[in-house]
Biopython code that builds the backbone (N, CA, C, O; Angstrom):
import numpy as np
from Bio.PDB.StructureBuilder import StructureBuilder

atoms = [
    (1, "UNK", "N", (-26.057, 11.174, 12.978)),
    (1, "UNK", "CA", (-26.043, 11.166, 11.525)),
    (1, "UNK", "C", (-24.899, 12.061, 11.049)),
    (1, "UNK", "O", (-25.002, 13.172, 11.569)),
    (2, "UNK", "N", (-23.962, 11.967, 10.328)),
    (2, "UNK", "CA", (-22.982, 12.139, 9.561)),
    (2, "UNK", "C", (-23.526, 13.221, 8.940)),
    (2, "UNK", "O", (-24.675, 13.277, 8.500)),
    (3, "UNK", "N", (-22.371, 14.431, 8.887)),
    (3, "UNK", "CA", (-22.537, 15.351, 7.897)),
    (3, "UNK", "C", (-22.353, 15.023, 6.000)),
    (3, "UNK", "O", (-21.425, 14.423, 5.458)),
    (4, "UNK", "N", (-23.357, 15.540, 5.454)),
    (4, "UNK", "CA", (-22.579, 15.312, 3.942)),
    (4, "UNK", "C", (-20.923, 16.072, 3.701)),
    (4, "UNK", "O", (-20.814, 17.214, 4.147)),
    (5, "UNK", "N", (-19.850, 15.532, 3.107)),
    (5, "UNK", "CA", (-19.244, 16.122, 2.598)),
    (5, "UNK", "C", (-19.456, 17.057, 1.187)),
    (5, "UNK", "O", (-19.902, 16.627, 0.123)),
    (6, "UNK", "N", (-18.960, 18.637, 1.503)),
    (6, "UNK", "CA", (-18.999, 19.222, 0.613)),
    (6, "UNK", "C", (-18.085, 19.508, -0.278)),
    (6, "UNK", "O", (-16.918, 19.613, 0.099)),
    (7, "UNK", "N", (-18.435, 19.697, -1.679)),
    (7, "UNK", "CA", (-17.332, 19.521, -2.896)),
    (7, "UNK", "C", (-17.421, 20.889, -3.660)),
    (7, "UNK", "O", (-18.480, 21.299, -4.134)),
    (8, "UNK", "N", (-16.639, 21.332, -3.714)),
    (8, "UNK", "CA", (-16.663, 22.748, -4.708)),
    (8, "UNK", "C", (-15.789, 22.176, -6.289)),
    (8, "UNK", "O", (-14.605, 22.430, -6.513)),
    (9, "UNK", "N", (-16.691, 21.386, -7.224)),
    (9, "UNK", "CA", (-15.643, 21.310, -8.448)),
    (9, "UNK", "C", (-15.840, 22.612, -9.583)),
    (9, "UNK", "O", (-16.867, 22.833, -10.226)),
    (10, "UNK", "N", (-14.303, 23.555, -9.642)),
    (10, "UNK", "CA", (-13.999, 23.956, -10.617)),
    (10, "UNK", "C", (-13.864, 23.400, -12.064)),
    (10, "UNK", "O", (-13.270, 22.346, -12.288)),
    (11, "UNK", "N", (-14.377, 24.075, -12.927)),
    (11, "UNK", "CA", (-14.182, 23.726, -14.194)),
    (11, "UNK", "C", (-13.786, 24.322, -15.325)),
    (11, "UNK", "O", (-14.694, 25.085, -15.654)),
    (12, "UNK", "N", (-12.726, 24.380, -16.245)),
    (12, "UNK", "CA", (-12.473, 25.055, -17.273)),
    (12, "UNK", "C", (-13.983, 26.067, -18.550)),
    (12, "UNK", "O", (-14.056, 27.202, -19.023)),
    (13, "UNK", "N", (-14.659, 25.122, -18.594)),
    (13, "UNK", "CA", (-15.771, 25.357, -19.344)),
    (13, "UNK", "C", (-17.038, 24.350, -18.610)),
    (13, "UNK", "O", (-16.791, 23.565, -17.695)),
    (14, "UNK", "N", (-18.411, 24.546, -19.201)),
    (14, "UNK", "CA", (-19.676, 24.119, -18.946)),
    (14, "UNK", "C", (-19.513, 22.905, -19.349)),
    (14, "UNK", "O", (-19.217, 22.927, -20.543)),
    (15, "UNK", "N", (-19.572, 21.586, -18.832)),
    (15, "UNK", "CA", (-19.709, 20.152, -19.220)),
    (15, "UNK", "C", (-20.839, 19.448, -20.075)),
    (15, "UNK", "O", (-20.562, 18.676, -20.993)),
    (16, "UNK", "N", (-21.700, 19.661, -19.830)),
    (16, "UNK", "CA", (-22.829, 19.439, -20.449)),
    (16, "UNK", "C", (-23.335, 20.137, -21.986)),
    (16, "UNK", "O", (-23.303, 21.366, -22.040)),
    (17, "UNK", "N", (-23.698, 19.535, -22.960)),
    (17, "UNK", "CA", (-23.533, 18.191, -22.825)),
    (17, "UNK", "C", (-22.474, 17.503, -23.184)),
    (17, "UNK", "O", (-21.762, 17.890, -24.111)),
    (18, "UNK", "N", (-22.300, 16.720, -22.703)),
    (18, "UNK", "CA", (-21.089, 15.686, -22.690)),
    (18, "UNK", "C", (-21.084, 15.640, -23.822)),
    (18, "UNK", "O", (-22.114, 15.100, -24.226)),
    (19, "UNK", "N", (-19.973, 16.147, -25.141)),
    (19, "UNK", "CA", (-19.937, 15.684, -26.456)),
    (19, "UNK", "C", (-18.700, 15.759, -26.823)),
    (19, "UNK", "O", (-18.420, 15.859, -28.017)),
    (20, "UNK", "N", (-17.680, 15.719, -25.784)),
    (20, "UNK", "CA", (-16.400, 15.373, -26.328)),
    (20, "UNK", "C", (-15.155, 14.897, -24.784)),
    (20, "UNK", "O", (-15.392, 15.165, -23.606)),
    (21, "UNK", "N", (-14.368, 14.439, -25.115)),
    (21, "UNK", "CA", (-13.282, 13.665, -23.880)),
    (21, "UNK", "C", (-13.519, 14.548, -23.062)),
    (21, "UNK", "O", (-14.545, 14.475, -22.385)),
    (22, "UNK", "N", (-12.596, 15.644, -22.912)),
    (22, "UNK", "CA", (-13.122, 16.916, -21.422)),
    (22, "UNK", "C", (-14.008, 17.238, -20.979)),
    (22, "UNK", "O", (-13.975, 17.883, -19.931)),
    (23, "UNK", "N", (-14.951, 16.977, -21.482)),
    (23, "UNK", "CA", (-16.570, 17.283, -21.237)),
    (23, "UNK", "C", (-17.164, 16.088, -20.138)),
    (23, "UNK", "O", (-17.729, 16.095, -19.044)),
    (24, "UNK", "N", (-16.656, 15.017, -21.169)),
    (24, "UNK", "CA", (-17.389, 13.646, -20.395)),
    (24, "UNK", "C", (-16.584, 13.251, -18.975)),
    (24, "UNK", "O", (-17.031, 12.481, -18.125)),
    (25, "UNK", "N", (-15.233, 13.987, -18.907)),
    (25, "UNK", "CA", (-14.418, 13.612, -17.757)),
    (25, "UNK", "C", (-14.531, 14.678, -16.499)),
    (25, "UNK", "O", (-13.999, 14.464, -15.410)),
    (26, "UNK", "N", (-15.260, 15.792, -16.794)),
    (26, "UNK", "CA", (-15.625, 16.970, -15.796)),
    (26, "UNK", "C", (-17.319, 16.368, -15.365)),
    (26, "UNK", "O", (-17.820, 16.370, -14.241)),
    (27, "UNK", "N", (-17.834, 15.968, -16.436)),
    (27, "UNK", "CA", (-19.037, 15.779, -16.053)),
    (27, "UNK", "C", (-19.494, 14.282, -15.323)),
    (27, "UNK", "O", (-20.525, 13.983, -14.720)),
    (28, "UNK", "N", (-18.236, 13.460, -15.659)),
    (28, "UNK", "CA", (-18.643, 12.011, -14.856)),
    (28, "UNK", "C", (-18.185, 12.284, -13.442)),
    (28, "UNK", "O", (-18.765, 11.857, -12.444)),
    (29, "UNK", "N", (-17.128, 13.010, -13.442)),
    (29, "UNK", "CA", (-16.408, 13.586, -11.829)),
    (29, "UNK", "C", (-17.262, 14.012, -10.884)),
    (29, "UNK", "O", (-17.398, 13.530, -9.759)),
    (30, "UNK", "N", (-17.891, 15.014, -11.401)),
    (30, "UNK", "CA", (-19.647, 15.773, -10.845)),
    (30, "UNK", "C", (-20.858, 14.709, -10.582)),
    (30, "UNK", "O", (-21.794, 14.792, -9.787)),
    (31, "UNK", "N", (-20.567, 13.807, -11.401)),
    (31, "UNK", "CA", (-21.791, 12.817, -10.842)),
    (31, "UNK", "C", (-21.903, 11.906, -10.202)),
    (31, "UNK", "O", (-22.844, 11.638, -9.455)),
    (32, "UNK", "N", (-20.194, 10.812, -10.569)),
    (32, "UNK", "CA", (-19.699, 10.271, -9.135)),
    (32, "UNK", "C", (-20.016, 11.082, -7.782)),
    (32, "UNK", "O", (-20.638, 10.518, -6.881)),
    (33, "UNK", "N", (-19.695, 12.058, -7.685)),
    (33, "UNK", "CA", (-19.773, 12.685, -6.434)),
    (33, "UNK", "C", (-21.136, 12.649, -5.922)),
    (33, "UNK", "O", (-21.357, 12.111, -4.836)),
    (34, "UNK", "N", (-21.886, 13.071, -6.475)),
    (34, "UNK", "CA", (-23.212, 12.901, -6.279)),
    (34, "UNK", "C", (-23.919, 11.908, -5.913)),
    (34, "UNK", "O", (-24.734, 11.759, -5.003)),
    (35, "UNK", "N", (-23.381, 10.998, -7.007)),
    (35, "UNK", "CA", (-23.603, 9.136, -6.456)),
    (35, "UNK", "C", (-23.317, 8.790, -5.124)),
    (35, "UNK", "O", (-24.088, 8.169, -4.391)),
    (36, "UNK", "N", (-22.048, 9.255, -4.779)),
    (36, "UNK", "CA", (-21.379, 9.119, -3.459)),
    (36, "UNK", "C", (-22.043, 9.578, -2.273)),
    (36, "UNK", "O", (-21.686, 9.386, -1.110)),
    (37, "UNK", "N", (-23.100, 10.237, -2.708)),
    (37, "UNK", "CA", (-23.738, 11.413, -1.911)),
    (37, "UNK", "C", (-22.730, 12.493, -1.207)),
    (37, "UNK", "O", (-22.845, 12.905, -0.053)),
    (38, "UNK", "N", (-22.096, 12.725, -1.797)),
    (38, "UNK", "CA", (-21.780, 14.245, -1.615)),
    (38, "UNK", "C", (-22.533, 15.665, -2.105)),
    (38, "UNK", "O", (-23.127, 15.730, -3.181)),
    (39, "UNK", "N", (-22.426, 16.832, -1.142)),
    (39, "UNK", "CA", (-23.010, 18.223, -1.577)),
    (39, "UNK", "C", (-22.085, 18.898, -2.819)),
    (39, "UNK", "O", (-21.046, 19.451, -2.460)),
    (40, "UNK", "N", (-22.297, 18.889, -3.774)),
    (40, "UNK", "CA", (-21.649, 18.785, -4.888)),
    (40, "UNK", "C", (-22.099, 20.258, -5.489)),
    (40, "UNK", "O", (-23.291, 20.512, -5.667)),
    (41, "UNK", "N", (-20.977, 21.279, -5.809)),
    (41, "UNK", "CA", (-21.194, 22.987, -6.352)),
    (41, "UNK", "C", (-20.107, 22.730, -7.382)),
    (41, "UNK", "O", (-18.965, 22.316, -7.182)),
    (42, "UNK", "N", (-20.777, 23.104, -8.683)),
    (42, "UNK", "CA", (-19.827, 23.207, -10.187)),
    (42, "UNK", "C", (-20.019, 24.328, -10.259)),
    (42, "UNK", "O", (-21.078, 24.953, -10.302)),
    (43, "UNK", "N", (-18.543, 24.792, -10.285)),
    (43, "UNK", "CA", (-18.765, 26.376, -10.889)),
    (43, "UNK", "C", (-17.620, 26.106, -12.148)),
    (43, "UNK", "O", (-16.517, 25.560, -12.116)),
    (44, "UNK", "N", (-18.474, 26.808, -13.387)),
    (44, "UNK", "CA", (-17.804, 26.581, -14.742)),
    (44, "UNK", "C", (-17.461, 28.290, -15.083)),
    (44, "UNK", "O", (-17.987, 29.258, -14.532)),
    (45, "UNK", "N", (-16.512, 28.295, -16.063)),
    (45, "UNK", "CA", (-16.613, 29.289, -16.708)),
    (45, "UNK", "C", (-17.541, 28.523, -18.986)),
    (45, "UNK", "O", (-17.374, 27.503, -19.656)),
    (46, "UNK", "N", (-18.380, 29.833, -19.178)),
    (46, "UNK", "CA", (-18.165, 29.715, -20.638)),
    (46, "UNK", "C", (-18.287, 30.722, -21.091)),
    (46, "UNK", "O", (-18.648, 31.652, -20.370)),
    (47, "UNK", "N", (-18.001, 30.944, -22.631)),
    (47, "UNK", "CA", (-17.791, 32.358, -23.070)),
    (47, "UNK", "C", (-18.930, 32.714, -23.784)),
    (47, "UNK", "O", (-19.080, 33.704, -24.501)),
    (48, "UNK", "N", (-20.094, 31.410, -23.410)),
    (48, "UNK", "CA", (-21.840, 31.734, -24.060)),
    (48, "UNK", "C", (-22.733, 31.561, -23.330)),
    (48, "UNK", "O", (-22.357, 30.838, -22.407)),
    (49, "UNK", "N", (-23.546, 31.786, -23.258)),
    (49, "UNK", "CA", (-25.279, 31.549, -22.955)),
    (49, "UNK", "C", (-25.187, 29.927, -23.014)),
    (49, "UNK", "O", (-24.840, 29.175, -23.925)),
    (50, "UNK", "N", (-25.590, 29.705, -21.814)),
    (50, "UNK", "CA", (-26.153, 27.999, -21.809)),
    (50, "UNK", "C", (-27.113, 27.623, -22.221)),
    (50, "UNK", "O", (-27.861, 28.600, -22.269)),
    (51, "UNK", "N", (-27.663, 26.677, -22.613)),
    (51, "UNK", "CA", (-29.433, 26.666, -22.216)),
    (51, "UNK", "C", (-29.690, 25.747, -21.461)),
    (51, "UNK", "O", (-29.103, 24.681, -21.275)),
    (52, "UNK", "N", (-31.192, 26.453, -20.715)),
    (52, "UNK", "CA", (-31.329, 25.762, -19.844)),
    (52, "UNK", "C", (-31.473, 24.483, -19.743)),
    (52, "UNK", "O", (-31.317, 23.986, -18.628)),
    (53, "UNK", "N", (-31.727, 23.832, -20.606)),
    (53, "UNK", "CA", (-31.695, 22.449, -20.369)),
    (53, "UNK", "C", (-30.745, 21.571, -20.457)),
    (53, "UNK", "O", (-30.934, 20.386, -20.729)),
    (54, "UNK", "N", (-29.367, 22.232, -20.173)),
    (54, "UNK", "CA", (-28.265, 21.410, -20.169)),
    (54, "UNK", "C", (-28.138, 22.411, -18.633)),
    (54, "UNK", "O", (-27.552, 21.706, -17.812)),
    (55, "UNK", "N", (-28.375, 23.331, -18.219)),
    (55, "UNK", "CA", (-27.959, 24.049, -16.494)),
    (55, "UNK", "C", (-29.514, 22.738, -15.699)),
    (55, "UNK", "O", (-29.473, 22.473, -14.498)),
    (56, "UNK", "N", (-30.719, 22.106, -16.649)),
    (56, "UNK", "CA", (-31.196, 21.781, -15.432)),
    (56, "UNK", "C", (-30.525, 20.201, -15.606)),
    (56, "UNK", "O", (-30.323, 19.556, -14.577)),
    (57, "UNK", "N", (-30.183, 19.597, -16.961)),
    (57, "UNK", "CA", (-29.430, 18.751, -16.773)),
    (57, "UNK", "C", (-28.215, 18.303, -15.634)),
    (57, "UNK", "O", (-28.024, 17.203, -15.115)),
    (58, "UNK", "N", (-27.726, 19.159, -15.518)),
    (58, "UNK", "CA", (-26.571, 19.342, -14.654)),
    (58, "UNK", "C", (-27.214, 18.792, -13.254)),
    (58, "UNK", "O", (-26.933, 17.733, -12.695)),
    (59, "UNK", "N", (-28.455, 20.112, -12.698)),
    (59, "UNK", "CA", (-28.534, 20.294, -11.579)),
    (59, "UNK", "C", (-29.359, 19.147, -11.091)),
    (59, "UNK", "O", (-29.935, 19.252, -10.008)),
    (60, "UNK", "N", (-29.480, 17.843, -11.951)),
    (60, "UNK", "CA", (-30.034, 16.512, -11.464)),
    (60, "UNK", "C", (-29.049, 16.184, -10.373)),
    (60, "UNK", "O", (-29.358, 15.430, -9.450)),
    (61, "UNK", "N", (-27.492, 16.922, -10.509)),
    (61, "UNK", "CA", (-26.133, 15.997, -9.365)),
    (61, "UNK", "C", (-25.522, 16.762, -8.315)),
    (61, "UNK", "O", (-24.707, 16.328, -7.502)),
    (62, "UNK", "N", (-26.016, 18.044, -8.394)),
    (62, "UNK", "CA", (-25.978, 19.362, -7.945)),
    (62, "UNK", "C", (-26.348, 20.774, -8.039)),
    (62, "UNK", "O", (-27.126, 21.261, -8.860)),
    (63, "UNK", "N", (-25.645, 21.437, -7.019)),
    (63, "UNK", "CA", (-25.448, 23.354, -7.557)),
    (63, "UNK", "C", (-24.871, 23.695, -8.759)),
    (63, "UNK", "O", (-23.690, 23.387, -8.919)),
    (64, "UNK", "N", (-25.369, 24.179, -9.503)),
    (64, "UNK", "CA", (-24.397, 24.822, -10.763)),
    (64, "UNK", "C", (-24.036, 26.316, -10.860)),
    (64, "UNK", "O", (-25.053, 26.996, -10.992)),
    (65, "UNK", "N", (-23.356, 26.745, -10.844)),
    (65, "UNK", "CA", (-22.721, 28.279, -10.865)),
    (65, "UNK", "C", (-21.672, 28.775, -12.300)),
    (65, "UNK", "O", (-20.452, 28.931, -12.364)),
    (66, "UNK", "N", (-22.903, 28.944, -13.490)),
    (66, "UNK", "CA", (-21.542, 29.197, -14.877)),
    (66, "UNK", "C", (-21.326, 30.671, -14.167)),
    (66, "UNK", "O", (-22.029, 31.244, -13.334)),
    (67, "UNK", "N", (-19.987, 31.110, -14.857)),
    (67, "UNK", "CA", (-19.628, 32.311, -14.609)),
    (67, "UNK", "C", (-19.184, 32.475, -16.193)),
    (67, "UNK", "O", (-18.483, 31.696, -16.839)),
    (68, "UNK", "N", (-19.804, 33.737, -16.644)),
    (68, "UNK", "CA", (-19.535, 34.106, -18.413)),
    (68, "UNK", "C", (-18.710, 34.561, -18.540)),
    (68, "UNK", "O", (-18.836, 35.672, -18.026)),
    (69, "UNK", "N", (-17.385, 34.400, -19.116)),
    (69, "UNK", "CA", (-15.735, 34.726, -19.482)),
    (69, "UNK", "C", (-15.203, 33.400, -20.399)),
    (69, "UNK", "O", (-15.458, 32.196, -20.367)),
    (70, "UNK", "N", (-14.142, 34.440, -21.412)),
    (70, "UNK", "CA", (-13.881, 33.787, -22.002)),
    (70, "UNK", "C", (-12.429, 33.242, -21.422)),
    (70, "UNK", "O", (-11.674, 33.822, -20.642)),
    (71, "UNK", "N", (-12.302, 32.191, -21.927)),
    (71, "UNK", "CA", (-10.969, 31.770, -21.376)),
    (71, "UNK", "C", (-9.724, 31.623, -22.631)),
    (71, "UNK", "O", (-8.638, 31.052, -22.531)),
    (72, "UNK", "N", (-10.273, 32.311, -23.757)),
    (72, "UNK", "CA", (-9.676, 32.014, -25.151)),
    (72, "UNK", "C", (-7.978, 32.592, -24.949)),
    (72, "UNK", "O", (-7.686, 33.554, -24.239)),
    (73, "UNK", "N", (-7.317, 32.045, -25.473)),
    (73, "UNK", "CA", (-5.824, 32.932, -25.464)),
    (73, "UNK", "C", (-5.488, 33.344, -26.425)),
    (73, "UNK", "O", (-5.121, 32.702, -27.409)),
    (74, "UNK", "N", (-5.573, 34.770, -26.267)),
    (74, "UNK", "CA", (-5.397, 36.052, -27.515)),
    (74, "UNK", "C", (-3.995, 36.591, -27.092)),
    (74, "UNK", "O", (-3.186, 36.399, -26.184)),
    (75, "UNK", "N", (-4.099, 37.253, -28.052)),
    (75, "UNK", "CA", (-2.657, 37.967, -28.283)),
    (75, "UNK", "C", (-2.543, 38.876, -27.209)),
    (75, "UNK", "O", (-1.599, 38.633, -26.457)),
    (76, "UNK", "N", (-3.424, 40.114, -26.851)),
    (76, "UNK", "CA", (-2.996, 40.995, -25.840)),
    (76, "UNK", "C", (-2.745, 39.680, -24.869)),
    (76, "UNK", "O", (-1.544, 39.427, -24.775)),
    (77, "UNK", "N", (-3.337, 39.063, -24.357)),
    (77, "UNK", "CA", (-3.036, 37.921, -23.148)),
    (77, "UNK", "C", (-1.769, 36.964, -22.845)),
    (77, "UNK", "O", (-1.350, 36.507, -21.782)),
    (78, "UNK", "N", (-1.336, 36.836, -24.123)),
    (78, "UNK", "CA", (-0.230, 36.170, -24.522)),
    (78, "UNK", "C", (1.241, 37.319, -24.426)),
    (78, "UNK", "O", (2.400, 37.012, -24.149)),
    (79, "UNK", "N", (0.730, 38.557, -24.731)),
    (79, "UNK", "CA", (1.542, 39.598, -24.742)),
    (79, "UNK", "C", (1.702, 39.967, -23.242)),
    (79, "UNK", "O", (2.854, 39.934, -22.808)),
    (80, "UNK", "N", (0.632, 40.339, -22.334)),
    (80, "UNK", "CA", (0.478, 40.867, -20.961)),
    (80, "UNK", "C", (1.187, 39.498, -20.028)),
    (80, "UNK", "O", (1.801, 39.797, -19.004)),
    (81, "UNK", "N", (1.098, 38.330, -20.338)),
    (81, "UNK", "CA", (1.506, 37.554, -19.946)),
    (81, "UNK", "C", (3.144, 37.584, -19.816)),
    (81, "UNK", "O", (3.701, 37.867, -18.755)),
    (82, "UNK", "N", (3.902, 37.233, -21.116)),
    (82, "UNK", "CA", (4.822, 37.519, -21.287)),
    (82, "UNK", "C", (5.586, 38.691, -20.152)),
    (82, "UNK", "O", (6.536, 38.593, -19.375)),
    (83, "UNK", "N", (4.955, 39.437, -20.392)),
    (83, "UNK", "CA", (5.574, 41.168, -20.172)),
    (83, "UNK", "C", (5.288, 41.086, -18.658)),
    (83, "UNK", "O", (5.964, 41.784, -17.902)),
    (84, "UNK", "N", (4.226, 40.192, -18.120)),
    (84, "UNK", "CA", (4.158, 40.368, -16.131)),
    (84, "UNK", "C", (4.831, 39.241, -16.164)),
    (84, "UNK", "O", (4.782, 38.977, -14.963)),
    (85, "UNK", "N", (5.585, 38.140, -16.764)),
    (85, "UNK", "CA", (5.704, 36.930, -16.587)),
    (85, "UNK", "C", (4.893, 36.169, -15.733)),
    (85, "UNK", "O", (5.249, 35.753, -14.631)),
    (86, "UNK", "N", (3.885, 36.007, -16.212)),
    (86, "UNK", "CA", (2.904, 35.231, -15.802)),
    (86, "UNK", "C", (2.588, 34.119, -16.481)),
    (86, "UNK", "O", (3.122, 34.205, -17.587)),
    (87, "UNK", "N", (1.947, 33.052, -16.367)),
    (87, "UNK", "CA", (2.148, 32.089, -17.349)),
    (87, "UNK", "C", (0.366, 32.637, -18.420)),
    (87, "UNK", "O", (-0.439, 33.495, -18.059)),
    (88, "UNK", "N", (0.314, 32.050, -19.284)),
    (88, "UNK", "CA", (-0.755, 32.715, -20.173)),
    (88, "UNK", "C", (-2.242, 31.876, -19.655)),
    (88, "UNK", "O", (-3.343, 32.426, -19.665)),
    (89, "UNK", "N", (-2.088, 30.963, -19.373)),
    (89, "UNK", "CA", (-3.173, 30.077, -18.277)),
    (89, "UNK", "C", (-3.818, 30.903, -17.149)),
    (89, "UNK", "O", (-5.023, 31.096, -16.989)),
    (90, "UNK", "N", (-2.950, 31.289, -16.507)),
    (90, "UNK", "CA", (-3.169, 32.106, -14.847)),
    (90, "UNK", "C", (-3.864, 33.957, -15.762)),
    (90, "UNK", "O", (-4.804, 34.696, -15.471)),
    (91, "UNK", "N", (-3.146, 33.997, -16.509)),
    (91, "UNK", "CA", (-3.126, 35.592, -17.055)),
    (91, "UNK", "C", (-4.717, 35.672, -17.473)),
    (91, "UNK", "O", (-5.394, 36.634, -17.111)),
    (92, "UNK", "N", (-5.220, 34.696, -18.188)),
    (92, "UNK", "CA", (-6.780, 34.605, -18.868)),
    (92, "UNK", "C", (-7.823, 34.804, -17.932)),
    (92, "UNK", "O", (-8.752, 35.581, -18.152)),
    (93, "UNK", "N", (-7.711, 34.135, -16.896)),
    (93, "UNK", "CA", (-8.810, 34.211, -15.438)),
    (93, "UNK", "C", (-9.079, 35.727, -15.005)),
    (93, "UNK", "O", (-10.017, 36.069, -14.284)),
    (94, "UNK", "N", (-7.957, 36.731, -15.642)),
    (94, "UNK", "CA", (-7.968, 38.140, -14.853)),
    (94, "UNK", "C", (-8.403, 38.752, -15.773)),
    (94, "UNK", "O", (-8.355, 38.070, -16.797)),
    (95, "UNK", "N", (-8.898, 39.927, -15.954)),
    (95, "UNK", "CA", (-9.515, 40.846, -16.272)),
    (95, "UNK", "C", (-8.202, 41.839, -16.901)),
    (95, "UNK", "O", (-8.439, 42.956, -17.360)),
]
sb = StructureBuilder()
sb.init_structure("model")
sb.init_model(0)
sb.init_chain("A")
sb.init_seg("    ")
for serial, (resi, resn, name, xyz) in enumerate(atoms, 1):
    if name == "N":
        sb.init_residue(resn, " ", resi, " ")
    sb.init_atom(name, np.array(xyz, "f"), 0.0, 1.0, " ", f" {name:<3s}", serial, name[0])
structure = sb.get_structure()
């Protein structure tokens, strides 16, 4: 018997619920996989409290892992960016 393949999908923000284009295209990705039968781990970032019934929504297709950070691009970020030349994308993920 065949091992499952395992999937680690990253995500900008929490998918669920699906209520707009990026949402519905992170969250159909996660469930294909699942369909496929793959071992399927979403780790999201959001900058709120989920509720649970969109984390047990999720976990009908898998593992879910939010991690709470914002990913917003502010000025110090845009500034620190600049100044390490970093791009302002990569700069937000860090602390």
């Amino acid at each position: 018997m065949a091992d499952k393949i395992r999937i680690l999908q990253l995500a900008p923000r929490f998918p669920f619920p699906e209520d707009d284009g990026g949402k519905i295209g992170i969250a159909n990705i996660f469930k294909e996989f699942a369909r496929l039968g793959a071992e399927v781990t979403l780790f999201a970032y959001s900058d709120s409290d989920i509720p649970k019934s969109y984390i047990e929504m999720a976990r009908n297709y898998g593992r879910v892992i939010v991690h709470k950070h914002s990913t917003a691009n502010t000025p110090l970020r845009i500034i620190k960016s600049a100044l390490m030349n970093h791009s302002v994308y990569i700069e937000k993920h860090f602390p």
